[in-house]
Wavefront OBJ file of the C-alpha trace (Angstrom):
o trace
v 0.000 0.000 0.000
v 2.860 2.164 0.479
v 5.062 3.249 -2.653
v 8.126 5.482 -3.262
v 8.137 7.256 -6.556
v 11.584 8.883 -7.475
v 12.592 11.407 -10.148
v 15.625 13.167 -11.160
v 18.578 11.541 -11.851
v 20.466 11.138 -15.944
v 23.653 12.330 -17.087
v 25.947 14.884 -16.253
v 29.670 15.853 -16.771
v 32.018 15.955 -13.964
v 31.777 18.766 -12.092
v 27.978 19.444 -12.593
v 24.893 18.752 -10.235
v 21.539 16.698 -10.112
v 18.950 16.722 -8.330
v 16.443 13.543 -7.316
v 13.296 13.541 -5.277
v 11.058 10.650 -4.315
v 7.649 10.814 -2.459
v 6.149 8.406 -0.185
v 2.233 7.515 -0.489
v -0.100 5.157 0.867
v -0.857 4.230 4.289
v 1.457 6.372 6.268
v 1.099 7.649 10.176
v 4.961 8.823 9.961
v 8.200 8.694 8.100
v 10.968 7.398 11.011
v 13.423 8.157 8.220
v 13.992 8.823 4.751
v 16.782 8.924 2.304
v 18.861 7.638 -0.502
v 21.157 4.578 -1.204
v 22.602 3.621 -4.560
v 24.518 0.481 -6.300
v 27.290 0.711 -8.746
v 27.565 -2.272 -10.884
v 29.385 -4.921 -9.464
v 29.395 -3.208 -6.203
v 27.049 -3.418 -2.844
v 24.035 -0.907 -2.328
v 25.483 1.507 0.324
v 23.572 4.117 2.282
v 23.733 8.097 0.539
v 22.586 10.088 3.011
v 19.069 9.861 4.947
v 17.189 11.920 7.003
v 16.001 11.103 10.252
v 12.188 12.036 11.761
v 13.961 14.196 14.290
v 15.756 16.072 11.198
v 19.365 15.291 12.069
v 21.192 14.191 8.582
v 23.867 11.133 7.903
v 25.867 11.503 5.015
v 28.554 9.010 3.387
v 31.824 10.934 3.867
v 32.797 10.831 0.003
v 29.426 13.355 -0.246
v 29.768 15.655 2.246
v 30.030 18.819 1.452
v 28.794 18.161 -1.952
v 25.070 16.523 -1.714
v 22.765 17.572 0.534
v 19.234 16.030 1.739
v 16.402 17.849 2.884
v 12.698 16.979 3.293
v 9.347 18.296 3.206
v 7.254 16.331 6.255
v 3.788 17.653 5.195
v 4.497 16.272 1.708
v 6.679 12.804 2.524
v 9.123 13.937 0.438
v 12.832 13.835 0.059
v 15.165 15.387 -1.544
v 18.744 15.023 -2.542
v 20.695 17.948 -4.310
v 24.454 16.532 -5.567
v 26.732 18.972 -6.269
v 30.473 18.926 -7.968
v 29.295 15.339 -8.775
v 32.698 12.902 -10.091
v 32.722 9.465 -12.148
v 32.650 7.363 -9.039
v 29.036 8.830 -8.103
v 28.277 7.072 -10.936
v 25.391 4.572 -9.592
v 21.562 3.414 -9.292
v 20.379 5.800 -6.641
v 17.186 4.152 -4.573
v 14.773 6.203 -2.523
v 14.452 4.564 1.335
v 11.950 4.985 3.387
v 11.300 3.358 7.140
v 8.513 4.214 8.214
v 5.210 3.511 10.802
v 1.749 2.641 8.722
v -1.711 3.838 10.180
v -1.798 0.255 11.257
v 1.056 1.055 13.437
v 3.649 -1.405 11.981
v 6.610 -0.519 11.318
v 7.594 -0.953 6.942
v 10.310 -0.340 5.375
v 10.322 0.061 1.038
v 12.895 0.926 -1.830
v 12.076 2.766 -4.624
v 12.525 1.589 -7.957
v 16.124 2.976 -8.273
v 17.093 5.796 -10.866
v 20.369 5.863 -12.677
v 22.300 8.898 -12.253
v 25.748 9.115 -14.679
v 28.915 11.091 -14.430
v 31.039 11.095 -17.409
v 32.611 13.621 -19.935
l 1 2 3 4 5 6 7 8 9 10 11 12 13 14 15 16 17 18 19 20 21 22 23 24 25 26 27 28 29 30 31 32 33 34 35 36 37 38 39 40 41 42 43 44 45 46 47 48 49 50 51 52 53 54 55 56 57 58 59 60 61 62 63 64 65 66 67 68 69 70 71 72 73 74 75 76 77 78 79 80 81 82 83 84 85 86 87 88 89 90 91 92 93 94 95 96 97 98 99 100 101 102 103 104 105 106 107 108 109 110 111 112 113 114 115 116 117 118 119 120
């Protein structure tokens, strides 16, 4: 009942920025945290950045200073703004989500994943 819809993402040249957003829907009481993981091929899915439900932000340390998350609670949406982005961004980015259903369990769901490029 619950589904993450992402957008953003495509190619860019080193250097230049992209921005992806992905909104949660369904049967939601609250968002316990949201963010962004990706997968490069050949390579494990590691965690982005996500946002927690008390606001307070974890970023991988090869994208700080460079991406940065925000949110908009009334809307279930997040949002991740990558800046001076380099080759080895270069990855399937997938929306996260954990979060508490008006059923009161506790869900967590993946996007479908968006490919986002870096090349010249």
């Amino acid at each position: 009942q619950v589904q993450l819809v992402e957008s953003g993402g495509g190619f860019v040249q080193p250097g230049g920025s992209l921005r992806l957003s992905c909104g949660a829907s369904g049967s939601i009481l609250r968002i316990d945290s949201m963010g962004w993981y990706r997968q490069a091929p050949g390579q494990q899915r590691e965690v982005v950045a996500y946002i927690r439900y008390g606001g307070d932000t974890i970023y991988q340390e090869s994208v700080k200073g460079r991406f940065i998350i925000s949110r908009d609670s009334a809307k279930n949406t997040v949002s991740l703004q990558m800046n001076n982005l380099k080759p080895e961004d270069t990855a399937v980015y997938y929306c996260y989500s954990a979060l508490t259903t008006m059923d009161f369990v506790y869900e967590e769901h993946w996007g479908q994943g968006t490919q986002v490029t870096v090349s010249s």
